[in-house]
LOTOR-94933 format. One record per residue (C-alpha): y, x, z. Coordinates in steps of 0.02 Angstrom, whole numbers, plus 50000, padded with zeros to 5 digits. Example, Ala and Ser with C-alpha at 12.3 -4.5 7.8 and 13.67 -1.06 7.14 Angstrom:
2
497755061550390;499475068450357;
END
This chain:
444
572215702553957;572725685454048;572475673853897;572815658453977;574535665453976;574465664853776;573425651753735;574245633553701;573635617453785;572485609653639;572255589453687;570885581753712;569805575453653;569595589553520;567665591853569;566985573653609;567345555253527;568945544953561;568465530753673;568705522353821;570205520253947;570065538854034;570195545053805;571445561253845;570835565854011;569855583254008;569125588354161;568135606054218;566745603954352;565855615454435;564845605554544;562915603754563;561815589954601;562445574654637;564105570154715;565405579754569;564305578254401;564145559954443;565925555654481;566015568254303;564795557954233;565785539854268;567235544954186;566515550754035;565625536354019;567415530553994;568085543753895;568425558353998;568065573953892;566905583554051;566665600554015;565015604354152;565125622354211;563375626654258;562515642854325;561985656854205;560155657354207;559535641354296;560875626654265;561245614354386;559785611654501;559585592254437;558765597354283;557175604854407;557285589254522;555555582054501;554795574054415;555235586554281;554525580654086;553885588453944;553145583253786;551315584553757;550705574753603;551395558153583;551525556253775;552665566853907;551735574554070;552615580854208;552945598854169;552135615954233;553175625154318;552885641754183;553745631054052;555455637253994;557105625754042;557605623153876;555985615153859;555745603653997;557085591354082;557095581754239;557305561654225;558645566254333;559665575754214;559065562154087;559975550054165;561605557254248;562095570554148;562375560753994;564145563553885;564295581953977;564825596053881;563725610053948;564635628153979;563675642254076;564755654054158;564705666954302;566085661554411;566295674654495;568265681154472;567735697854490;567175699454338;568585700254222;567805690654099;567235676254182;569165675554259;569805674754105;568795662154032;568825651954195;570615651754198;571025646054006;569805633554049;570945627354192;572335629454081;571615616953982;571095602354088;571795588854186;570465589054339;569695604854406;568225595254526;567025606054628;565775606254776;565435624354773;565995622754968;566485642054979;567765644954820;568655658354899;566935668554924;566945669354709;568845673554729;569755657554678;570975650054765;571985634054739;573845646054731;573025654154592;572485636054510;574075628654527;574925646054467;573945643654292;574295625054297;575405614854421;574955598154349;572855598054376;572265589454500;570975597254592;569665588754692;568615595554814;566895587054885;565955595655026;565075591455199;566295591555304;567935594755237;569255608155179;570045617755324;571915615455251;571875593955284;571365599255470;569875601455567;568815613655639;568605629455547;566815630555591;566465614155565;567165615455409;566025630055367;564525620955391;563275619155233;562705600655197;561625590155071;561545569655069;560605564655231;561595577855318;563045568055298;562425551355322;561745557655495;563275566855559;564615553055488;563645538855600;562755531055448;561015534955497;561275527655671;561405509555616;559885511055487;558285504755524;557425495555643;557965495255826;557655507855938;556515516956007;556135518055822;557035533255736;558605531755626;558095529255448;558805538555277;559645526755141;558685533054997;559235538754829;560735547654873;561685537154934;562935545355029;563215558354862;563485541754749;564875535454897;565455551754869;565625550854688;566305533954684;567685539854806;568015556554743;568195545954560;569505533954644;570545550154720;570405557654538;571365542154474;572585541454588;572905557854596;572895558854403;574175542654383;575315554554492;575415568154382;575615555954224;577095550754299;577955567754401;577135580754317;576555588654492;574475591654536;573635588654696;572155592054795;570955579454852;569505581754992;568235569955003;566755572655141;565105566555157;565385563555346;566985551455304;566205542155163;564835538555275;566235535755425;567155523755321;565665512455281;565275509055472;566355493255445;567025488755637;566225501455743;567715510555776;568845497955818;567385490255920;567335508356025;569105508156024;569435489356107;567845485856190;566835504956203;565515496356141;564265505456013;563435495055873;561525496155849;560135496855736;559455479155723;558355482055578;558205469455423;559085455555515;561035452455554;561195450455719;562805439255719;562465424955601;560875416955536;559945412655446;560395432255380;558835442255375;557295446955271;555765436055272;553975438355248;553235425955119;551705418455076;551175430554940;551665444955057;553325447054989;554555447455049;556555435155032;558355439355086;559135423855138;561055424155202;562095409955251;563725414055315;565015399955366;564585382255401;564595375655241;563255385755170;562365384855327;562215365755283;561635368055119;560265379355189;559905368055306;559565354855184;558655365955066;557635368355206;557245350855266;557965356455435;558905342555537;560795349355524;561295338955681;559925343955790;560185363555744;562285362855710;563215378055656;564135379955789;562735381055927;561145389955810;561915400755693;563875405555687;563785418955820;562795432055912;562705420256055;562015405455968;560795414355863;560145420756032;560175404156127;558385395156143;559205382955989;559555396955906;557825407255915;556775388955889;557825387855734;557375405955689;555585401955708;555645385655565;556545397455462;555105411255466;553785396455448;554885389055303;554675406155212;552945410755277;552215392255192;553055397455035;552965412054870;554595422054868;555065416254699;554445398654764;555605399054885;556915409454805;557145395354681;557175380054815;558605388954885;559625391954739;559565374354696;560735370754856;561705386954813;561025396254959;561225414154940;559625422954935;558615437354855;557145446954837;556705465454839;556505471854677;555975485454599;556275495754459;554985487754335;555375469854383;557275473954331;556845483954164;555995469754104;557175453854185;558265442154063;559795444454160;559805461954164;559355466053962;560485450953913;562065458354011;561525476353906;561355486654045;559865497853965;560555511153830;559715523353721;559975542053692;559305555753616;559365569253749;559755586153692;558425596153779;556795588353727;557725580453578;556855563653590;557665546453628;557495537253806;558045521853892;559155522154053;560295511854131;561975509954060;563855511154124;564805500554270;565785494054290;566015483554113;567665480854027;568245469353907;569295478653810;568675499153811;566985496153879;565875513353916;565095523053786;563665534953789;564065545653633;562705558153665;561225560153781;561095576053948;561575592753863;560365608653831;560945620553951;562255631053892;562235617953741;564185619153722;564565634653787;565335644653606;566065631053538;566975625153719;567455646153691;568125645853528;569095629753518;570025628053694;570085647453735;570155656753567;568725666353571;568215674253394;566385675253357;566285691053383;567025691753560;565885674553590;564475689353556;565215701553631;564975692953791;563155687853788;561855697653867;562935701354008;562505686754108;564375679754098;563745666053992;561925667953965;561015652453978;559385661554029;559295679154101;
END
């Protein structure tokens, strides 16, 4: 039986809330990780209803990133490996996967049943998004996707792109994860201090969270299209062209002048003062003053003698920040911040409107005025461990349909019959009829 031929397109939402600015949009995902659940994960914040296909047996592998957590007592403990998934949960998952709707399902279209189900499913949403990388391998296709439903958009997010926008099959072929990408799209290369040292990894994802952000601005687009013609699309986003379109002017610098830009570590090489300082209380201040006005307030925040050390001649170009002017200014900026504690000097500067910052960590901005009085900690109840945390909240904010968090990271396989019977028809006793088989098993 092809039910998706029979079933009718039920609106959403019909299985989350009404909220937000994205309130009708449903989309399927069958990513993992990082890149697709978090570009997921923004619009539900929003009101996307985000139905999260994840993999019979296991789940997505963020819920066994460590640290994983359980509950012992009245405190949690990072978790044994021996203890079940339903009862242990990664902060990970704690904090990303957050408004999902949790489905397990064996995508493999050989199965009749999982086709079926996969296909209503698609039937039934607005955006199918995926970085499984090798769709065809579980026998989907996007003629088949569009066949079931011409208006979904479908959004694709892999290493190094889909062969049908171009490219080089094998290339195209290859497997990736985040530093993959940031290496091979140029990132890498202009991280970290100069050479001979070694290229350095942006930490914390940050080539999947480009991804997401981009892949979430594509969706949009894409999306405001079919609002308005009726007619889907298919987006690719790479990790090698996020990363490639974050180099800022190296191209057009290779292109013009076949010049390559370099690492030059914490400092910018083309303007100063623009660099990280040590302090007196070995800590360590940003301080960045681009254009001549803001060079003179420095300057004067300073105590620095603006006509002996102008703009022009110590600090608006590569050639004056490397003159002898420029490097003896250098030098009474480093002893300005070496005689002084960062917040010392963080808050001398700010008094001339200097821009400036320091490094902070995690516990500094948990705990900071600006941060809790701008509400950007929420709390949840997640639905593994059933206890309530604190995380970070949505961005961006909006005045009129701000984000919502209307329930905390699902229980794997959490959603999975009621996602069955109320957008594909399943009875209760074909929802049982199916388990056991490992179709939509949460654990096998």
């Amino acid at each position: 039986m092809e039910r998706w031929k029979e079933i009718e397109r039920v609106p959403a939402p019909v299985l989350i809330p009404a909220y937000g600015p994205m309130s009708g949009m449903r989309i399927l995902a069958t990513g993992s990780l990082v890149s697709v659940p978090f570009s997921a994960s923004l619009l539900a914040e929003f009101g996307a209803e985000v139905i999260h296909v994840e993999r019979v047996g296991s789940g997505d592998p963020l819920r066994s990133q460590s640290p994983v957590i359980m509950k012992e007592g009245n405190e949690y403990v990072v978790a044994p490996h021996s203890v079940p998934i339903n009862e242990k949960v990664s902060t990970g998952w704690i904090q990303e996967a957050r408004n999902r709707l949790s489905l397990c399902l064996d995508l493999n279209m050989k199965r009749a049943e999982s086709k079926e189900i996969f296909l209503s499913l698609i039937k039934q949403s607005d955006v199918w998004m995926e970085n499984l990388v090798w769709i065809e391998k579980l026998g989907i296709t996007e003629e088949m996707i569009f066949e079931v439903n011409p208006s979904i958009v479908i959004l694709h997010c892999s290493g190094f792109g889909r062969p049908q926008f171009g490219g080089v099959p094998e290339e195209c072929d290859r497997p990736s994860y985040d530093p993959i990408g940031q290496a091979e799209g140029g990132w890498m290369t202009l991280v970290g201090e100069p050479e001979p040292n070694p290229p350095t990894y942006g930490a914390s994802y940050i080539n999947d969270y480009l991804s997401a952000a981009y892949a979430t601005i594509g969706i949009l687009m894409a999306y405001y299209h079919a609002q308005k013609t009726g007619k889907g699309q298919s987006i690719d986003v790479t990790q090698i062209e996020v990363m490639s379109k974050a180099l800022n002017d190296s191209f057009v610098n290779y292109f013009t002048l076949g010049t390559l830009k370099k690492r030059v570590g914490n400092q910018i090489p083309n303007w100063q003062p623009a660099g990280l300082f040590k302090t007196k209380d070995d800590d360590w201040l940003y301080i960045a003053t681009y254009g001549p006005h803001v060079y003179a307030r420095c300057m004067k925040a300073m105590g620095i003698d603006l006509e002996k050390y102008p703009h022009h001649l110590a600090g608006a170009s590569i050639e004056a920040v490397n003159s002898p002017l420029g490097q003896e200014l250098k030098q009474l900026i480093v002893d300005w911040a070496a005689s002084r504690n960062a917040e010392e000097g963080l808050r001398e500067l700010l008094k001339y409107k200097v821009p400036c910052g320091i490094p902070r960590k995690a516990d500094y901005l948990a705990n900071c005025e600006h941060y809790n009085s701008r509400g950007n900690f929420v709390e949840y109840e997640d639905q593994t461990l059933g206890e309530t945390f604190k995380a970070f909240g949505s961005v961006p904010k909006l005045s009129k349909t701000p984000g919502h968090v209307w329930r905390g990271a699902p229980s794997i396989g959490q959603d999975t019959d009621t996602i069955l019977a109320t957008l594909v028809g399943y009875s209760d006793d074909e929802i049982d009829a199916l388990k056991g088989k490992g179709i939509i098993d949460p654990a096998i």
